[in-house]
KEVEX-729964 format. One record per residue (C-alpha): x, y, z; residue in three letters; chain. Coordinates in steps of 0.2 Angstrom, whole numbers, plus 5000, padded with zeros to 4 digits. Layout:
<rs>
@u = X; v = Y; w = Z; resn = ala; chain = A .
...
</rs>
This chain:
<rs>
@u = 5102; v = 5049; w = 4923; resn = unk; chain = A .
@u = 5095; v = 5032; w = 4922; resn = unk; chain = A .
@u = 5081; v = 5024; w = 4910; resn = unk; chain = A .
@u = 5070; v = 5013; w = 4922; resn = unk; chain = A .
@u = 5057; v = 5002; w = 4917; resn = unk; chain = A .
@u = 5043; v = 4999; w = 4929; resn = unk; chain = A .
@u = 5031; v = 4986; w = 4927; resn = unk; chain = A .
@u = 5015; v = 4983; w = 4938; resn = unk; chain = A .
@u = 4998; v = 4975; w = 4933; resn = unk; chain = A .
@u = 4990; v = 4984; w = 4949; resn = unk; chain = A .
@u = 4985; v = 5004; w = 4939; resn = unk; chain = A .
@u = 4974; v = 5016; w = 4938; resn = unk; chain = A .
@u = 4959; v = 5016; w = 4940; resn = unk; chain = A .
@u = 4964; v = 5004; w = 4955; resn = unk; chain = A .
@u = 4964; v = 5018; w = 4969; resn = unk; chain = A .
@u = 4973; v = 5008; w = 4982; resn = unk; chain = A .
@u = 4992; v = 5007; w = 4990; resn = unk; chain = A .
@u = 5002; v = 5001; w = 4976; resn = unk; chain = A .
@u = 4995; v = 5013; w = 4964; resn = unk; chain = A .
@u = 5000; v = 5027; w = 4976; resn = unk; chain = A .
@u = 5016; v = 5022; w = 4979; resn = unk; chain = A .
@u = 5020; v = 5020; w = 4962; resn = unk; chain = A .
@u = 5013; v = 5036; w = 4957; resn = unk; chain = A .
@u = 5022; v = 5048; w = 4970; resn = unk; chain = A .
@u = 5038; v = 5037; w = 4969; resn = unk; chain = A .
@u = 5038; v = 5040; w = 4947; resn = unk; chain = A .
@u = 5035; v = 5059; w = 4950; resn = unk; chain = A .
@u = 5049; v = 5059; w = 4961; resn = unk; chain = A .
@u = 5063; v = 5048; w = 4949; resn = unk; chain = A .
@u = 5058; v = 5060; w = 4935; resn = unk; chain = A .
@u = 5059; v = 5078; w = 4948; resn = unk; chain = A .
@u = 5077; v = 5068; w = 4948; resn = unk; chain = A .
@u = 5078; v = 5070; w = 4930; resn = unk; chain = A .
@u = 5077; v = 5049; w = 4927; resn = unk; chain = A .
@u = 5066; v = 5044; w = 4912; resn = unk; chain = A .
@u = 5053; v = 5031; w = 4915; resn = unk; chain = A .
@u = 5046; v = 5019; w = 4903; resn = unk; chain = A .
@u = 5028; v = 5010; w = 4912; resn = unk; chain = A .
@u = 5022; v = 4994; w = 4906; resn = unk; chain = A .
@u = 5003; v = 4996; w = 4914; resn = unk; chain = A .
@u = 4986; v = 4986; w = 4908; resn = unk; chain = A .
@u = 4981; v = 5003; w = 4901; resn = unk; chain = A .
@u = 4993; v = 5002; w = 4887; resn = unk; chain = A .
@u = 4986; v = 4985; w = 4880; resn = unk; chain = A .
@u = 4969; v = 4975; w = 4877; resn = unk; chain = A .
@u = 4963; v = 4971; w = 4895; resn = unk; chain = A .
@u = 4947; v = 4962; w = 4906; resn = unk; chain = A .
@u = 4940; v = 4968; w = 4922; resn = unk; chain = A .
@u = 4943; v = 4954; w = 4936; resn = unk; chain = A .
@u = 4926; v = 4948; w = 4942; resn = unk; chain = A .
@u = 4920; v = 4956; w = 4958; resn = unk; chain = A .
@u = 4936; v = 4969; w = 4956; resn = unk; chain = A .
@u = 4930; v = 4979; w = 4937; resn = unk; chain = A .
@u = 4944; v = 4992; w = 4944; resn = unk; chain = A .
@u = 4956; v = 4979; w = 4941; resn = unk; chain = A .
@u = 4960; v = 4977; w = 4924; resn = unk; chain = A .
@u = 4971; v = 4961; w = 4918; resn = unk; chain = A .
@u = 4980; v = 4962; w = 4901; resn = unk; chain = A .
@u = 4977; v = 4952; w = 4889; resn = unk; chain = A .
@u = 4994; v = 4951; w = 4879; resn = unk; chain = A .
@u = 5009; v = 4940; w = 4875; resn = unk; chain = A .
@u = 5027; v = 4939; w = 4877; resn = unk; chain = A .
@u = 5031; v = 4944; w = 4863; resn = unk; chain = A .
@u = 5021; v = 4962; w = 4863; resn = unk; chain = A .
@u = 5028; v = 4964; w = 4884; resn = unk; chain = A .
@u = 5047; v = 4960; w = 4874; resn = unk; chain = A .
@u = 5045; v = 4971; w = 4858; resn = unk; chain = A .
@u = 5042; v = 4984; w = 4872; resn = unk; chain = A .
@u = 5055; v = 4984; w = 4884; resn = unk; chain = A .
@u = 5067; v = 4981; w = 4871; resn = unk; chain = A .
@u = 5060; v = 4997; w = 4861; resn = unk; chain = A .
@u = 5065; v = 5007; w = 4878; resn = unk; chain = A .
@u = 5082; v = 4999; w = 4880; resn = unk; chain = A .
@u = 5084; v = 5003; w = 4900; resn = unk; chain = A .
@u = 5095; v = 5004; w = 4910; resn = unk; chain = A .
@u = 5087; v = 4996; w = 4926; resn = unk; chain = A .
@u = 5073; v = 4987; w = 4927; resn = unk; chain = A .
@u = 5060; v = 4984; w = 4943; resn = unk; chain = A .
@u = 5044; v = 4973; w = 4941; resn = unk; chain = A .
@u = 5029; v = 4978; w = 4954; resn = unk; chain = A .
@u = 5017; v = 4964; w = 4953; resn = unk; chain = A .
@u = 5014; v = 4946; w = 4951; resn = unk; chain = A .
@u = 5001; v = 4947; w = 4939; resn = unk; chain = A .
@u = 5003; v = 4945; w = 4918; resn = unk; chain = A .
@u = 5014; v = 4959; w = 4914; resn = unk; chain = A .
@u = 5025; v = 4955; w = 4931; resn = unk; chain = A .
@u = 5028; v = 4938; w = 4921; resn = unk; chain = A .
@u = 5032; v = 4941; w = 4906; resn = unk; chain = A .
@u = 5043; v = 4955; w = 4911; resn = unk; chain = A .
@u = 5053; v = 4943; w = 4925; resn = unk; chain = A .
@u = 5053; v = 4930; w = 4910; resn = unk; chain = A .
@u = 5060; v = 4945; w = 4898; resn = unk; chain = A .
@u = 5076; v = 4950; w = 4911; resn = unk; chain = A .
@u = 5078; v = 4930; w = 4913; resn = unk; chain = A .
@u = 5079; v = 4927; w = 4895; resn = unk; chain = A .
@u = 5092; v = 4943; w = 4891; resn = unk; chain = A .
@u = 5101; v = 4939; w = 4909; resn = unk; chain = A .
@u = 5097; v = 4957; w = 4913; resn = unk; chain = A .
@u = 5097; v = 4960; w = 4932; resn = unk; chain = A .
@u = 5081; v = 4967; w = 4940; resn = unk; chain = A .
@u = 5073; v = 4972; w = 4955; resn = unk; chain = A .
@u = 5053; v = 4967; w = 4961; resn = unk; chain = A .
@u = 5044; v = 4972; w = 4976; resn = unk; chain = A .
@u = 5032; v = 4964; w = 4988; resn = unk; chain = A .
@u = 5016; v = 4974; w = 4991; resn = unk; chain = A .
@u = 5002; v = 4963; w = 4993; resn = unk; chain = A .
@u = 4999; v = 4946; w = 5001; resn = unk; chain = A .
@u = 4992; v = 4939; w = 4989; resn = unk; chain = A .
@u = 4992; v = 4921; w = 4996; resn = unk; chain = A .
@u = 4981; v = 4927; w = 5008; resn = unk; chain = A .
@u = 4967; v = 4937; w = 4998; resn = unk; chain = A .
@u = 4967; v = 4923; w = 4986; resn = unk; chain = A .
@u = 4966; v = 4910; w = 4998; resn = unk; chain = A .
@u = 4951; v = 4921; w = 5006; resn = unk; chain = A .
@u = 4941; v = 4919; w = 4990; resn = unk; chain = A .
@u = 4946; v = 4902; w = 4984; resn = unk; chain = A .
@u = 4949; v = 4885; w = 4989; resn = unk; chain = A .
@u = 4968; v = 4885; w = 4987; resn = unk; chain = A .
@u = 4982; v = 4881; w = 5000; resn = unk; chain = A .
@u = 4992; v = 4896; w = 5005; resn = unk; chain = A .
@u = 5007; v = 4886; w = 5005; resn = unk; chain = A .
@u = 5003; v = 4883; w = 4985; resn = unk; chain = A .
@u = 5003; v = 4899; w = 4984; resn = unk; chain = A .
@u = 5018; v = 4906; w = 4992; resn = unk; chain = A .
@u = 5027; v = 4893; w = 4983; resn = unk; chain = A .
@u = 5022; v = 4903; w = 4967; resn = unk; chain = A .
@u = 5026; v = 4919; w = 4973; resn = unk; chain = A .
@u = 5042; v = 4915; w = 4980; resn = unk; chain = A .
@u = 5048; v = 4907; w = 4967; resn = unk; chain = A .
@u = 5045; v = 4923; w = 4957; resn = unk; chain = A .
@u = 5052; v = 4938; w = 4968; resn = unk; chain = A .
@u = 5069; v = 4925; w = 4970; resn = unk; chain = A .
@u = 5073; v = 4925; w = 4951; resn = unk; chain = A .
@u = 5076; v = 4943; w = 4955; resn = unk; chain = A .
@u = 5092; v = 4951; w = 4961; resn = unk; chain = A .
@u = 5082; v = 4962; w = 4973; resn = unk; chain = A .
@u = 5065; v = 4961; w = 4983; resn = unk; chain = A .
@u = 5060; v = 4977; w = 4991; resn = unk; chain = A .
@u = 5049; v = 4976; w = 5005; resn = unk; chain = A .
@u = 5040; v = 4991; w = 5016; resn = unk; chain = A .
@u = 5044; v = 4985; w = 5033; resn = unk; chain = A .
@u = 5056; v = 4976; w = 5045; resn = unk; chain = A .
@u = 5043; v = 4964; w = 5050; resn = unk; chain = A .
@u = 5038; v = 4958; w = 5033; resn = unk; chain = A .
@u = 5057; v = 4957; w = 5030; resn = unk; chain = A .
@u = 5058; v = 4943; w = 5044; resn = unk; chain = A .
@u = 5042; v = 4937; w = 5040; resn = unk; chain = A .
@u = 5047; v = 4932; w = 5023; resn = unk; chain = A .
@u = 5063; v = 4927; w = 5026; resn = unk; chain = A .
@u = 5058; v = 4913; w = 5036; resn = unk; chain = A .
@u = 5047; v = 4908; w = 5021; resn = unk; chain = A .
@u = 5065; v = 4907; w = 5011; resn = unk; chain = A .
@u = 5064; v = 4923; w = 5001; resn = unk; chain = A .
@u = 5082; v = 4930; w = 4996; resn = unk; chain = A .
@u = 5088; v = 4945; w = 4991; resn = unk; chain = A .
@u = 5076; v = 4958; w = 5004; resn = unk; chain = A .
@u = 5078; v = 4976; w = 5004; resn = unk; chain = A .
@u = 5068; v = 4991; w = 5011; resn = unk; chain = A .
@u = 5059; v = 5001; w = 5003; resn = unk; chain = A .
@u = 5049; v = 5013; w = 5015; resn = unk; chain = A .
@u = 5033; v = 5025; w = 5010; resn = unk; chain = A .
@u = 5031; v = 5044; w = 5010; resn = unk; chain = A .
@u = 5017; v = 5056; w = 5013; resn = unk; chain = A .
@u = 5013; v = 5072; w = 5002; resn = unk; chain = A .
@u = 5013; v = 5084; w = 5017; resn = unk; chain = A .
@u = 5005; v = 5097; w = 5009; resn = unk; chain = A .
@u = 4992; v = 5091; w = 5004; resn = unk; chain = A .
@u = 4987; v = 5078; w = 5020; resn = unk; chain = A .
@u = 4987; v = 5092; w = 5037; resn = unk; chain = A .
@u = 4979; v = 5097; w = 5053; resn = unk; chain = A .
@u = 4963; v = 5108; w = 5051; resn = unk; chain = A .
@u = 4950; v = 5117; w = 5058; resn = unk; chain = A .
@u = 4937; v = 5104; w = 5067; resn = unk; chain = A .
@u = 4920; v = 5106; w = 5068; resn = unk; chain = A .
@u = 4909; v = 5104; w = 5080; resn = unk; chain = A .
@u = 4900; v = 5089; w = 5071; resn = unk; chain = A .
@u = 4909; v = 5082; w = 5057; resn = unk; chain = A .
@u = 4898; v = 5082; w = 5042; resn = unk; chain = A .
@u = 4884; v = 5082; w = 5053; resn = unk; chain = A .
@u = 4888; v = 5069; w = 5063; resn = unk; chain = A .
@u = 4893; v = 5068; w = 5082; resn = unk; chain = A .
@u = 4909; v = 5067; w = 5089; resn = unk; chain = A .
@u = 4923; v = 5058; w = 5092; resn = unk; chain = A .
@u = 4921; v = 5053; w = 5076; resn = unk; chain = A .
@u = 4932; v = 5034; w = 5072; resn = unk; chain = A .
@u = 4937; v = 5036; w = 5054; resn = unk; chain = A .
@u = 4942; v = 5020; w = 5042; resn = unk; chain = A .
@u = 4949; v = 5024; w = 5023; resn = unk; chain = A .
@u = 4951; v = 5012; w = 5012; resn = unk; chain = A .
@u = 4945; v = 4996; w = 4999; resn = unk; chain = A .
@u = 4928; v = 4988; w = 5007; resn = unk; chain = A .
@u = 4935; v = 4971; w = 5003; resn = unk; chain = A .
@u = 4935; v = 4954; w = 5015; resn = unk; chain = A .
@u = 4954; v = 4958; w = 5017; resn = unk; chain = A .
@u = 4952; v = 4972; w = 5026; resn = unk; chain = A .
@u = 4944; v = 4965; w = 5041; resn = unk; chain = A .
@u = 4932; v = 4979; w = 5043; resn = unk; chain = A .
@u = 4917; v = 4971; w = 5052; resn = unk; chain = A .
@u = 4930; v = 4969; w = 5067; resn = unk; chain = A .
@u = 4930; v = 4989; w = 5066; resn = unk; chain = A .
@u = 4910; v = 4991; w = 5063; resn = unk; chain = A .
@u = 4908; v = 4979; w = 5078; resn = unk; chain = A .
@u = 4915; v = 4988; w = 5090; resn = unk; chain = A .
@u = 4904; v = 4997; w = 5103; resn = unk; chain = A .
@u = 4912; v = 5017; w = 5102; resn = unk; chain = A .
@u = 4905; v = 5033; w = 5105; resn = unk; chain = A .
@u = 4900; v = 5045; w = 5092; resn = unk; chain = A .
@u = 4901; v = 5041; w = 5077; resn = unk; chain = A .
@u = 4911; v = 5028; w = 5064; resn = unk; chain = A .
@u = 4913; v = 5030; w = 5047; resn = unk; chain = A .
@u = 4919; v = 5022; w = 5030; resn = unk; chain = A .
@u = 4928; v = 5029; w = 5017; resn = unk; chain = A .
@u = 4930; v = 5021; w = 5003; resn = unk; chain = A .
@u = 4921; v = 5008; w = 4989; resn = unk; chain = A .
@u = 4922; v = 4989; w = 4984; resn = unk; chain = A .
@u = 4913; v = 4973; w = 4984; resn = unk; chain = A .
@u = 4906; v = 4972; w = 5003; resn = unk; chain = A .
@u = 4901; v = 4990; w = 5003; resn = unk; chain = A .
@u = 4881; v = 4986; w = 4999; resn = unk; chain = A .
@u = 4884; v = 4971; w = 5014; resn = unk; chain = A .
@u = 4892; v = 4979; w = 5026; resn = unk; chain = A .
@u = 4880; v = 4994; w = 5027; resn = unk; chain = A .
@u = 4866; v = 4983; w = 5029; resn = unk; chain = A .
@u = 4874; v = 4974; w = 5043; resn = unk; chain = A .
@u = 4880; v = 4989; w = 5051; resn = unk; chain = A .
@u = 4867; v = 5003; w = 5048; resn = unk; chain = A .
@u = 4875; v = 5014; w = 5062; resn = unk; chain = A .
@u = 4888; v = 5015; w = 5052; resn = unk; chain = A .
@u = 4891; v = 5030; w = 5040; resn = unk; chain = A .
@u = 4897; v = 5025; w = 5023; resn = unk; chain = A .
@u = 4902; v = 5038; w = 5012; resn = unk; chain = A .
@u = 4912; v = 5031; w = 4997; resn = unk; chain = A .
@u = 4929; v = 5032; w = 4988; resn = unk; chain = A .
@u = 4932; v = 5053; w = 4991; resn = unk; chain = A .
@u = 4951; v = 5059; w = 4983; resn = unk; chain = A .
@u = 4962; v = 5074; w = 4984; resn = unk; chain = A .
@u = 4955; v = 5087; w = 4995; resn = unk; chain = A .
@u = 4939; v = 5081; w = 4998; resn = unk; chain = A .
@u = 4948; v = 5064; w = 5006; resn = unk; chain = A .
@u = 4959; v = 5076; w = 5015; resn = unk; chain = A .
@u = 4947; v = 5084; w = 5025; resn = unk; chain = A .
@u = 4938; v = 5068; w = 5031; resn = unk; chain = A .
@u = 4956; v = 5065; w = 5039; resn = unk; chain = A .
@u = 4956; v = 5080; w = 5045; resn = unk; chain = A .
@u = 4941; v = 5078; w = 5052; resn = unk; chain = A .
@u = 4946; v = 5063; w = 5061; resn = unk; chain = A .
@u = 4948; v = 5060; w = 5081; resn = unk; chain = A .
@u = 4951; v = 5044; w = 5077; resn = unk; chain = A .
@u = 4959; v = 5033; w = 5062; resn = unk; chain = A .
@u = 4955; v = 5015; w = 5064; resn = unk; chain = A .
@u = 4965; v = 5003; w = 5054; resn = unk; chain = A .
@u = 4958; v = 4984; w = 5058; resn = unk; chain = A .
@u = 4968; v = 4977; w = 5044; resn = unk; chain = A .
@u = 4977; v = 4962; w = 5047; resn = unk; chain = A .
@u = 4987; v = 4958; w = 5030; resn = unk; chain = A .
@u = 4992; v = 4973; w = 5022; resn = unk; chain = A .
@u = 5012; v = 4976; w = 5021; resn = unk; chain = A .
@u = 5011; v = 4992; w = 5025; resn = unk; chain = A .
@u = 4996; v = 5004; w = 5026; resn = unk; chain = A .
@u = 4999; v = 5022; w = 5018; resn = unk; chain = A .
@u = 4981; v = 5028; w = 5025; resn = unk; chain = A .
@u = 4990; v = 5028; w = 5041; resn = unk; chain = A .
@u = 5002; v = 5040; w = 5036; resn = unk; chain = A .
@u = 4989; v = 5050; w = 5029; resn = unk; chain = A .
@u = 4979; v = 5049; w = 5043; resn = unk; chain = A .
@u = 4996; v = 5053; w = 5056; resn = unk; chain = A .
@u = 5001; v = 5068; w = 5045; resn = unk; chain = A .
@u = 4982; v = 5074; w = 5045; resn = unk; chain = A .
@u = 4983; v = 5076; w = 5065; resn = unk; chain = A .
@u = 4973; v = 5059; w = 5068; resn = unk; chain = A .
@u = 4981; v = 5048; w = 5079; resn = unk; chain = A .
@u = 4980; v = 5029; w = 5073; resn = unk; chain = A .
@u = 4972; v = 5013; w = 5083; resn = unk; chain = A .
@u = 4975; v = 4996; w = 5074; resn = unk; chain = A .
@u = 4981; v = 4978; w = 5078; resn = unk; chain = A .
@u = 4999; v = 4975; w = 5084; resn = unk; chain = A .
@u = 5003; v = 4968; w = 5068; resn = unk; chain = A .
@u = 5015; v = 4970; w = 5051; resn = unk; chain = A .
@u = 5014; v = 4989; w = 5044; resn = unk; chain = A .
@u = 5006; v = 4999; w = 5060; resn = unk; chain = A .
@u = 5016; v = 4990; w = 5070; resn = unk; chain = A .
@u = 5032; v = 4996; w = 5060; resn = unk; chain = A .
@u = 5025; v = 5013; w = 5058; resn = unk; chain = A .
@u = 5021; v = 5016; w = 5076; resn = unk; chain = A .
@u = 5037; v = 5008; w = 5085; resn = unk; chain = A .
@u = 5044; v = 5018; w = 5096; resn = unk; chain = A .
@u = 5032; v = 5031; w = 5094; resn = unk; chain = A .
@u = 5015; v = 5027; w = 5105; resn = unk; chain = A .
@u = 5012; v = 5044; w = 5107; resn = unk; chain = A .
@u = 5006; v = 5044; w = 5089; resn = unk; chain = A .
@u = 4991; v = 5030; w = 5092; resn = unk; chain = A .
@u = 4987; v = 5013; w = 5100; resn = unk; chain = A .
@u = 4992; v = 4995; w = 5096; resn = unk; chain = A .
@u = 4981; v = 4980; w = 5105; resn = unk; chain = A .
@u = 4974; v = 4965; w = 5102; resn = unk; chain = A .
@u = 4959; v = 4975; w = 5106; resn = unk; chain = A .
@u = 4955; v = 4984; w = 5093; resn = unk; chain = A .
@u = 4940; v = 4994; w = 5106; resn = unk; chain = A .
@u = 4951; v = 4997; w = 5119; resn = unk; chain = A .
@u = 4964; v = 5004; w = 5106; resn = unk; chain = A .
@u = 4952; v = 5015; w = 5099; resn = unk; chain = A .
@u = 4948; v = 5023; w = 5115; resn = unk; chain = A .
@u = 4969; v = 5023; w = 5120; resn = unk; chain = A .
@u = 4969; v = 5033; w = 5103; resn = unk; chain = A .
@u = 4957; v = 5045; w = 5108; resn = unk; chain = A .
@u = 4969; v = 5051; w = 5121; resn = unk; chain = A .
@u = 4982; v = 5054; w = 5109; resn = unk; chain = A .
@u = 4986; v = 5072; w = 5103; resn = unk; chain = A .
@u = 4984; v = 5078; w = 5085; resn = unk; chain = A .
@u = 5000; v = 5086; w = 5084; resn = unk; chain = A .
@u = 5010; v = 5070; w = 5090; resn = unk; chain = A .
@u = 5002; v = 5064; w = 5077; resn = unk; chain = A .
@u = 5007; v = 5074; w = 5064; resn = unk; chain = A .
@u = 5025; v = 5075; w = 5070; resn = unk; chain = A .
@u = 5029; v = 5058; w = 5068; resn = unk; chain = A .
@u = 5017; v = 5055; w = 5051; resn = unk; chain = A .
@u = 5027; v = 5069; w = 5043; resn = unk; chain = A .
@u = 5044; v = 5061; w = 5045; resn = unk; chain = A .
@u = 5041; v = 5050; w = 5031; resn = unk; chain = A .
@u = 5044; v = 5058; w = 5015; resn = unk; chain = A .
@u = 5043; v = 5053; w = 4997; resn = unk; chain = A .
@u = 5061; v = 5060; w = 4993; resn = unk; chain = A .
@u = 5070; v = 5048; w = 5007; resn = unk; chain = A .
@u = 5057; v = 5033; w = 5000; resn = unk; chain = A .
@u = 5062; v = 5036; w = 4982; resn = unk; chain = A .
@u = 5082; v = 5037; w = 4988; resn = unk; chain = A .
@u = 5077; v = 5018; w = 4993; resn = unk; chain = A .
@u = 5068; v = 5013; w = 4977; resn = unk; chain = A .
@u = 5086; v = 5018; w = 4968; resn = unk; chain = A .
@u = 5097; v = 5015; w = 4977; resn = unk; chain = A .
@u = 5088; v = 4997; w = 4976; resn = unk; chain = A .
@u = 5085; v = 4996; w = 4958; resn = unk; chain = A .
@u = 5107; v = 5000; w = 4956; resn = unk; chain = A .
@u = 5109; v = 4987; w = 4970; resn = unk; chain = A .
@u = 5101; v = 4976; w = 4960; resn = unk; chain = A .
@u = 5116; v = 4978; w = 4944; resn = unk; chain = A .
@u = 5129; v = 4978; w = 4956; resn = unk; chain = A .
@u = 5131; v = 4999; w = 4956; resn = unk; chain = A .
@u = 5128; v = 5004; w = 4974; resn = unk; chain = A .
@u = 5134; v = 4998; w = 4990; resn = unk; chain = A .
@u = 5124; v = 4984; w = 5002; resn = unk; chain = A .
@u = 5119; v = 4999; w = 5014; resn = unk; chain = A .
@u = 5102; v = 4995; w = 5025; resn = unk; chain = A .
@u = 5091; v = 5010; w = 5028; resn = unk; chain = A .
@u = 5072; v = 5012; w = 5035; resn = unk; chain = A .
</rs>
């Protein structure tokens, strides 16, 4: 069994993509029997970024980030995140000319760029330059894959997502969900500029549209868009059964890489409308019966509404977290030279 570091600055209490893939993908390398060493802002002094408190950024130094990777001796080691600890770690591996793996989750040129005055092109210069240092860069998606190879990043692998099945399934629907009239549009997720949610609230749909979810626009948006019902961040079951509630799971995103709601939402019965782009794009090709891609995100909405629940769940529950975690390894050894240059979904 192997001894894996895994460093990411994006943690609990962030409740967002990375952080659920890292968690279900770390549950499942220790099932294996593997022992995990995190390097997490939790574990030293740290700040809440303005505007994002849920975000915490460490305040340490090399030499405490060294002291503890060294302490763990691993056998592999995979960086997550661009932020601090991703740094020191990538400067760590450099310096002992250990191989290691990272992973691209976020676009973060683009959600910096959508807060600050600072080219994009600056930016991806940055983050380039730090997933190529790597032996291996793990991505969700054959679209991203291409997308970033023509931006000159090496080294690109798959890494796909899972879904816990048992807990994200079909239920009983009520006649009015939570009180509130059918079909009922659902969105889960960050209330944050990158999302693109006003091009969901917008839209004129029947019944009902609703947010789950918490961040800096929440307060603006609901005063813009009083006919929309915003319930905040729900979890575990109680987030379950707004999926299950769903006739509709409405994903206006533009940037994300992937989009585990969407899997959430498939394996909860709710077929999925969203923009012909990177992650639903990947997720649903080849497999229409499932939801709706357009340009329109209205008329992919009402597309959707056609769709059956258990085409839905059919095709969300053929992502697992075992297969996805069969990647994550399998990368991680590619990256020391101890597995063979197979390509998998």
């Amino acid at each position: 069994m192997a001894k894996i570091t895994i460093v990411t600055d994006a943690w609990h209490p962030q409740v967002n993509g990375v952080v659920r893939s890292l968690d279900n993908t770390i549950a499942e390398l220790r099932r294996l029997g593997h022992e995990i060493m995190l390097v997490t802002p939790d574990k030293f002094r740290n700040l809440p970024l303005p505007s994002y408190p849920e975000i915490r950024i460490a305040l340490v130094g090399y030499r405490t980030v060294a002291r503890a990777i060294d302490g763990f001796q691993p056998s592999f080691v995979h960086i997550a995140t661009e932020g601090p600890l991703g740094f020191w770690a990538r400067r760590w591996c450099l310096k002992k000319k250990m191989p290691f793996s990272t992973s691209y989750h976020t676009r973060f040129p683009e959600y910096v760029s959508a807060r600050l005055p600072i080219p994009q092109s600056l930016l991806y210069r940055l983050v380039r330059r730090f997933h190529n240092a790597g032996n291996v860069c793990m991505v969700a998606t054959a679209s991203l894959e291409r997308e970033l190879t023509e931006k000159g990043f090496r080294n690109l692998r798959r890494w796909s997502r899972g879904i816990d099945q048992s807990l994200f399934s079909p239920k009983a629907r009520t006649e009015k969900p939570f009180g509130h009239a059918r079909p009922l549009f659902l969105s889960v997720g960050r209330v944050a500029v990158e999302k693109n949610l006003p091009a969901f609230l917008a839209l004129d749909l029947p019944g009902t549209k609703m947010v789950v979810g918490d961040g800096p626009d929440r307060e603006k948006l609901a005063a813009a868009f009083p006919d929309v019902v915003f319930v905040g961040a729900k979890f575990g079951e109680e987030l379950a059964d707004y999926y299950a509630e769903a006739d509709v799971f409405v994903f206006p995103s533009r940037t994300d890489t992937f989009g585990n709601v969407i899997l959430e939402a498939l394996a909860s019965g709710a077929p999925v409308a969203a923009y012909p782009v990177t992650g639903p794009a990947d997720i649903l090709e080849g497999h229409g019966e499932a939801g709706a891609l357009n340009e329109d995100l209205r008329a992919a909405c009402l597309e959707a509404l056609t769709k059956t629940s258990e085409d839905a769940r059919r095709h969300g529950t053929s992502f697992t977290w075992e297969a996805a975690t069969a990647q994550f390894l399998g990368n991680v050894m590619y990256a020391n030279g101890m597995a063979p240059n197979t390509k998998c979904r």
